[in-house]
C-alpha positions as CSV (number, residue, x, y, z in Angstrom):
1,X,43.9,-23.2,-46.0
2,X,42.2,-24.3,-43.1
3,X,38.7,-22.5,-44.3
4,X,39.3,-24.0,-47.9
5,X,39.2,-27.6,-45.9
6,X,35.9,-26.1,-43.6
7,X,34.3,-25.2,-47.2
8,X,35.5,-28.4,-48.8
9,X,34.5,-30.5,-45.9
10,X,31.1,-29.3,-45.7
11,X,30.9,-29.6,-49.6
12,X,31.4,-33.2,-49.1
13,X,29.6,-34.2,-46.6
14,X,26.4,-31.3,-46.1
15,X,24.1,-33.6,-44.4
16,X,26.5,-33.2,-40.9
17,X,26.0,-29.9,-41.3
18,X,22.1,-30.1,-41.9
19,X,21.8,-32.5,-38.5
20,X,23.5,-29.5,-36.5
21,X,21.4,-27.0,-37.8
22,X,18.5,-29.3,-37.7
23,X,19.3,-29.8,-34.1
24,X,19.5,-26.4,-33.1
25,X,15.9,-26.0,-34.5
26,X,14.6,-28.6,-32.3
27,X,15.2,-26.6,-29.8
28,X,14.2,-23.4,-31.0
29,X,10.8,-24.6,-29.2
30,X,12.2,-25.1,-25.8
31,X,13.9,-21.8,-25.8
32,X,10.6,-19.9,-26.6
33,X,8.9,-22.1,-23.7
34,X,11.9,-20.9,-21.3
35,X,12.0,-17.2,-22.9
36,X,8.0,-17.4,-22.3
37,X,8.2,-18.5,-18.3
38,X,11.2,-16.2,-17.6
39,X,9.5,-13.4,-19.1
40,X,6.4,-14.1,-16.7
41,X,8.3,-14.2,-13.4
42,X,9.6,-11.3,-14.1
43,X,6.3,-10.0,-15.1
44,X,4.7,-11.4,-11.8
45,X,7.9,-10.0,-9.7
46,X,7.6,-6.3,-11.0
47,X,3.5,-6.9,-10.7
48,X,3.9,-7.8,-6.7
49,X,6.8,-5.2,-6.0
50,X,4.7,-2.5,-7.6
51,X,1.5,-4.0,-5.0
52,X,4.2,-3.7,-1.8
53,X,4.9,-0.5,-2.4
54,X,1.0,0.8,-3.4
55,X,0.4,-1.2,-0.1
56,X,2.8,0.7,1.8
57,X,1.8,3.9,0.8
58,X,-1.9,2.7,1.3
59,X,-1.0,2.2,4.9
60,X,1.5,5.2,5.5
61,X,-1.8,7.4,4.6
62,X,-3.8,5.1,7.1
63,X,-1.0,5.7,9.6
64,X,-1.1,9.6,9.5
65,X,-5.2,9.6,9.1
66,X,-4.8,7.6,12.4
67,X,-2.6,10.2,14.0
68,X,-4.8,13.0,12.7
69,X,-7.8,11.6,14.6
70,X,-6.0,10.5,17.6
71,X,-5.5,14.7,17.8
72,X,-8.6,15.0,17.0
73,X,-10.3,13.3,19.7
74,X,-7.6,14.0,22.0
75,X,-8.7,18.2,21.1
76,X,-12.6,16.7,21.2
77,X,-12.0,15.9,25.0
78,X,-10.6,18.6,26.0
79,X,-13.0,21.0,25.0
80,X,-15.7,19.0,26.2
81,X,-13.8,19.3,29.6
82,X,-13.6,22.7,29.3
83,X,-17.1,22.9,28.7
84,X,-18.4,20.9,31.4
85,X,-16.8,23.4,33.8
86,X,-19.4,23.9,36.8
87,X,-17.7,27.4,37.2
88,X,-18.2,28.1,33.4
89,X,-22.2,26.9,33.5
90,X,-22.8,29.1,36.8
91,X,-21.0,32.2,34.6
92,X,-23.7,31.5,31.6
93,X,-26.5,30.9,33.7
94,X,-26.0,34.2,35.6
95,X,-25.1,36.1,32.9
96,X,-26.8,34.8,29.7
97,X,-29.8,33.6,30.8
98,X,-30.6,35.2,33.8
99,X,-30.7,32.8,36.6
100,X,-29.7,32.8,40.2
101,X,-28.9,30.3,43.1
102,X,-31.7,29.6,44.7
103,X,-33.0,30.7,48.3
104,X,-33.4,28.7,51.2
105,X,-36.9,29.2,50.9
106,X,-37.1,28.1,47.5
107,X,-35.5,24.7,48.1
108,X,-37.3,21.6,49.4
109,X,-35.9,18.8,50.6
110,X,-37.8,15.6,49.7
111,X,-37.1,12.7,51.6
């Protein structure tokens, strides 16, 4: 009974019933605008969370190239402290190349 009055009712009096649907597509434009902005903040939030994270890997790799040539240089230092070893030079001077202290005799003071 009560949908034989909703049918009747609407049967007599349709244009209520066109104003509500009428209003519901006056907004139909609004909703697309909202639908349209919420759809590009979300766009714009996944866009800079995917830059944070390409940023962070960006500077984990920076971090371990750091590190890599901190042991680098640190390794670079060492060697070249090795190498500057009077003892080592007097070793390769005698025995590679031939040289000797010198004599008294062949050294002269200048003054």
């Amino acid at each position: 009974m009560a949908f034989a009055k909703a049918a009747y009712s609407k049967l007599l009096n349709p244009r209520k019933h066109e104003t509500a649907v009428s209003q519901r597509w006056d907004l139909f434009p609004y909703l697309i605008i909202v639908t349209a902005l919420l759809t590009l903040v979300a766009l714009f939030h996944v866009w800079s969370r995917v830059k944070v994270v390409d940023l962070n890997l960006q500077l984990s790799q920076a971090n371990r190239s750091l590190k890599e040539m901190q042991q680098e240089k640190n390794r670079l230092r060492l060697e070249v402290a090795s190498l500057k070893n009077p003892a080592r030079i007097e070793t390769l001077a005698k025995g590679e190349l031939g040289m000797a202290l010198p004599t008294d005799q062949q050294v002269i003071v200048v003054r």
